[in-house]
VOGU-3710 file (C-alpha; in Angstrom, 3 decimals, decimal comma):
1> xxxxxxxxxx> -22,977/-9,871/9,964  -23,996/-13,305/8,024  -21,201/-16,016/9,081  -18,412/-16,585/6,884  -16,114/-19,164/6,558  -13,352/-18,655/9,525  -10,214/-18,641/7,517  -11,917/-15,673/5,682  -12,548/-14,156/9,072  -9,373/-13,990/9,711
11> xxxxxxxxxx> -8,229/-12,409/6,383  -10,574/-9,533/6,724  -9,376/-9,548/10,420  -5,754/-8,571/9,043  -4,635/-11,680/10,333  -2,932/-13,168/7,552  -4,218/-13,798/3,691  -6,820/-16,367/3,697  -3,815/-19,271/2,976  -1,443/-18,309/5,757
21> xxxxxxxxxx> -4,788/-18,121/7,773  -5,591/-21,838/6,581  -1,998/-23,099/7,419  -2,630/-21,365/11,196  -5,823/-23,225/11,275  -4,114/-26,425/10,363  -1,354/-26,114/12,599  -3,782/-25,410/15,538  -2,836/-21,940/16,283  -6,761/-21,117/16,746
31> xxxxxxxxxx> -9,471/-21,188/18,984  -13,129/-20,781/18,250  -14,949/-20,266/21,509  -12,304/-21,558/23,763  -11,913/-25,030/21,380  -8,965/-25,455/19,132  -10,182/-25,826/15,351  -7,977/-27,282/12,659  -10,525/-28,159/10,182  -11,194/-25,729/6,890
41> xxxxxxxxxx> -15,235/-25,882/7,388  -15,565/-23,666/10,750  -17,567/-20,756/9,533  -18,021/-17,871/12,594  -19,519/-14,221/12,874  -18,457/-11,282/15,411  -20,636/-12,842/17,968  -17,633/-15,618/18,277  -14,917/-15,467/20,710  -11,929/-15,728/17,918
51> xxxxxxxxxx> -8,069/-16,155/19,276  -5,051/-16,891/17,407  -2,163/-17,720/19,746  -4,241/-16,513/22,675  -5,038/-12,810/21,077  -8,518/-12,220/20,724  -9,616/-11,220/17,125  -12,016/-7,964/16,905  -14,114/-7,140/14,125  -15,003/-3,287/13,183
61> xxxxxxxxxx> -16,742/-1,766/9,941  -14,439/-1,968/7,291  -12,882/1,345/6,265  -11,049/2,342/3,289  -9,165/5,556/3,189  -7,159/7,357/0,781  -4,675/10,477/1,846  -2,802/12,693/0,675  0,179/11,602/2,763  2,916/15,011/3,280
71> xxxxxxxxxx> 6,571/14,721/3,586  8,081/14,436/6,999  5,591/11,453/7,763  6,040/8,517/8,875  3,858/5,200/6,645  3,055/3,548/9,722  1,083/3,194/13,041  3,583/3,902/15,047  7,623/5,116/15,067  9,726/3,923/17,462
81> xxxxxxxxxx> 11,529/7,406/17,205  9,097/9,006/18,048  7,751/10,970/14,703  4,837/11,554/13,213  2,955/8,244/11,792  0,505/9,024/9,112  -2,872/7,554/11,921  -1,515/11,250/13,224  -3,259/12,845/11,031  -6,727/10,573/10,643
91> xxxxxxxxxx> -9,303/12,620/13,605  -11,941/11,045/15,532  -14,393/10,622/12,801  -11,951/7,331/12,207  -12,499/4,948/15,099  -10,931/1,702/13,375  -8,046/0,797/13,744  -6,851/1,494/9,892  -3,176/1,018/8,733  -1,479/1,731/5,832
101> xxxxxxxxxx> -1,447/-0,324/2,460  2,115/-0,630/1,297  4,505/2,718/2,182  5,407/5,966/0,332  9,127/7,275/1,829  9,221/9,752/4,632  10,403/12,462/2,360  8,035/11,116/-0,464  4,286/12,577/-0,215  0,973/11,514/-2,173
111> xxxxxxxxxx> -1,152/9,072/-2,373  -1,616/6,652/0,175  -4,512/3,869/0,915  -5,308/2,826/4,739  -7,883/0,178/6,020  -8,652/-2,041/8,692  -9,592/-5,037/5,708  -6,725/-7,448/5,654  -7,796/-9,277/2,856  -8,038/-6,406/0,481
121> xxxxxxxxxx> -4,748/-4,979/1,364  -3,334/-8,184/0,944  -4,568/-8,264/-2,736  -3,799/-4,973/-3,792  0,138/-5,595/-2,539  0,436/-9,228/-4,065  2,939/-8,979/-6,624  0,528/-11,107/-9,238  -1,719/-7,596/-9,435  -0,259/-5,144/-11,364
131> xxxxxxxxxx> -1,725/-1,858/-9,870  -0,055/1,083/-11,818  1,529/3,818/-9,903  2,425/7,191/-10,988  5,027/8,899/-9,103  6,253/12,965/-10,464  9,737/13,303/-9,459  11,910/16,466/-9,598  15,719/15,346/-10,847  19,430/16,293/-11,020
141> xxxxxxxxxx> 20,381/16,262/-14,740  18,555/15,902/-17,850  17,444/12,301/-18,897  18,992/11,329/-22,084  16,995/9,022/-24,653  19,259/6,074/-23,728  18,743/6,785/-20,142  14,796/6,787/-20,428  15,350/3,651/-21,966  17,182/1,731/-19,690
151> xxxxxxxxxx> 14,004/2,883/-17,019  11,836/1,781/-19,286  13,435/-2,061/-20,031  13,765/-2,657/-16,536  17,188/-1,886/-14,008  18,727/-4,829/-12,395  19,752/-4,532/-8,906  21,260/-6,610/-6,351  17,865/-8,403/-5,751  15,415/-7,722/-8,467
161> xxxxxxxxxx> 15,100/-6,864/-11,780  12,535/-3,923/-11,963  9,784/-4,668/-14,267  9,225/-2,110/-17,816  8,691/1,399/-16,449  6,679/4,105/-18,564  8,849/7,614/-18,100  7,945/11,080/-19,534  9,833/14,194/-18,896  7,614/16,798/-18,119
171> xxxxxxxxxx> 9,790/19,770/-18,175  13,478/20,589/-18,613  15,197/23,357/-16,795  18,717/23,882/-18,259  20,171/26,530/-16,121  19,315/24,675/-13,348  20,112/21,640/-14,418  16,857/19,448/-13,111  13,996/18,211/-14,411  10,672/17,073/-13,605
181> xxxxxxxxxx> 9,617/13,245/-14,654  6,409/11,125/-14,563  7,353/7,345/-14,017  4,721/4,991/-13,815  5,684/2,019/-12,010  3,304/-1,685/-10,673  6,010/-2,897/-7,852  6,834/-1,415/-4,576  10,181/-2,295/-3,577  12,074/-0,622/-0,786
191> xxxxxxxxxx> 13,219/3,069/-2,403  12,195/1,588/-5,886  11,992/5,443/-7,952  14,685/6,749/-6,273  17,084/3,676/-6,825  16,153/3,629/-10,692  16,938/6,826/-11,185  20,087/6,582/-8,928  20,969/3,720/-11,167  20,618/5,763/-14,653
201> xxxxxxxxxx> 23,053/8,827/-12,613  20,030/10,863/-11,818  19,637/11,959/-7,849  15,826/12,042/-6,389  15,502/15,984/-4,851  11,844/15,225/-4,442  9,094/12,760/-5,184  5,138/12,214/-5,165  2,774/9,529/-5,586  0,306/11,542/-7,662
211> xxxxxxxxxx> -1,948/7,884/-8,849  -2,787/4,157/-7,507  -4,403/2,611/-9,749  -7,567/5,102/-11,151  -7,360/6,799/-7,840  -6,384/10,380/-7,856  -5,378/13,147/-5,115  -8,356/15,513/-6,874  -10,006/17,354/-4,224  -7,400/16,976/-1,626
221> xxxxxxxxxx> -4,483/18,841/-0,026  -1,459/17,626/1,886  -2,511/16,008/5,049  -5,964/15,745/4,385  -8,566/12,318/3,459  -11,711/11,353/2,135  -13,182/7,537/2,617  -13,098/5,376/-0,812  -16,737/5,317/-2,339  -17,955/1,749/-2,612
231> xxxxxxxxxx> -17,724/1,670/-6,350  -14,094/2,479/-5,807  -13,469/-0,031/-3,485  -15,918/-2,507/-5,832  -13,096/-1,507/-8,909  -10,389/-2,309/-6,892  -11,627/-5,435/-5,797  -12,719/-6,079/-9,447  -9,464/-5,251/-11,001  -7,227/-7,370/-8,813
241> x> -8,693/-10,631/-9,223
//
């Protein structure tokens, strides 16, 4: 490993972005070696004892992984009640320490990205990159025209305005009164699908993540993962700058 500039270190680290990393630097919240360093110019590899506040920083291979995350599971490394976290389900061919990139629901499956580079998940959440995501949800009701709409300009909630929405009903089932949607969304708010089409009068009785981005679930099943190949991490990278 060639050295690299320590705020970037730090970044890839999953420390902080590389800014919040410089304003730690600044403030003198690091330690190169056992000697505080506030200047921007430090540049360090893995053979360099690297603390912030006292924690020692390790370096592993970086590891990009995309899963078909099931229902019932928890986005996270741990749960402090106890359930199932979706590391569960990563085996010992996975020795980094990899965490998820944003969240899907417990009761929402699909696609989900883990990886141990901080600096890549920290660009592929910033709000500035607008990384499509396709969710297939199965609905009470039957949207109307008007109702598709109002998804599509954007709902307003307490806190945000949701950004234009492309929606597509895929099929209709009268006598049961549901249907089955494709909404392709770029945010990530807290229960984002399900509150638009709670706001529109439509109830959520399941959803998946079926897309990030150009990345499909082809080849997978619930609970299982494949590594990213490196020209799918290079288009990620590529498309989010």
């Amino acid at each position: 490993m060639e050295k690299v500039r320590l705020q970037k270190f730090m970044a890839d680290a999953g420390v902080a972005s590389r800014r919040k990393s410089e304003e730690l630097i600044a403030k003198g919240h690091v330690r190169v070696n056992n000697k505080v360093v506030t200047e921007m110019g430090v540049k360090v590899d893995h053979h360099d004892k690297v603390e912030v506040d006292g924690m020692p920083l390790e370096t592993e291979k970086k590891r990009y992984i995309l899963m078909y995350k099931p229902r019932g599971v928890i986005s996270a490394v741990k749960d402090n009640k106890d359930r199932k976290v979706v590391t569960d389900l990563l085996k010992e061919d996975v020795e980094e320490r990899v965490y998820p990139i944003g969240r899907l629901d417990y009761d929402t499956s699909g696609l989900l990205l883990l990886t141990n580079d901080g600096e890549f998940a920290n660009h592929l959440m910033h709000p500035r990159y607008h990384v499509d995501k396709t969710y297939v949800a199965k609905i009470e009701g039957i949207l109307t025209t008007e109702e598709i709409k109002k998804l599509e300009g954007g709902i307003k909630f307490k806190d945000y305005t949701s950004a234009r929405a492309k929606v597509s009903v895929m099929s209709k089932d009268k006598k049961k009164n549901s249907s089955i949607v494709k909404i392709i969304i770029h945010e990530g708010h807290n229960h984002q699908v399900k509150n638009m089409f709670d706001a529109v009068g439509h109830k959520v009785e399941k959803l998946a993540r079926e897309k990030y981005g150009f990345l499909t679930l082809d080849g997978l099943v619930s609970g299982k993962y494949r590594d990213l190949t490196r020209q799918e991490v290079a288009q990620l990278k590529s498309d989010n700058k």
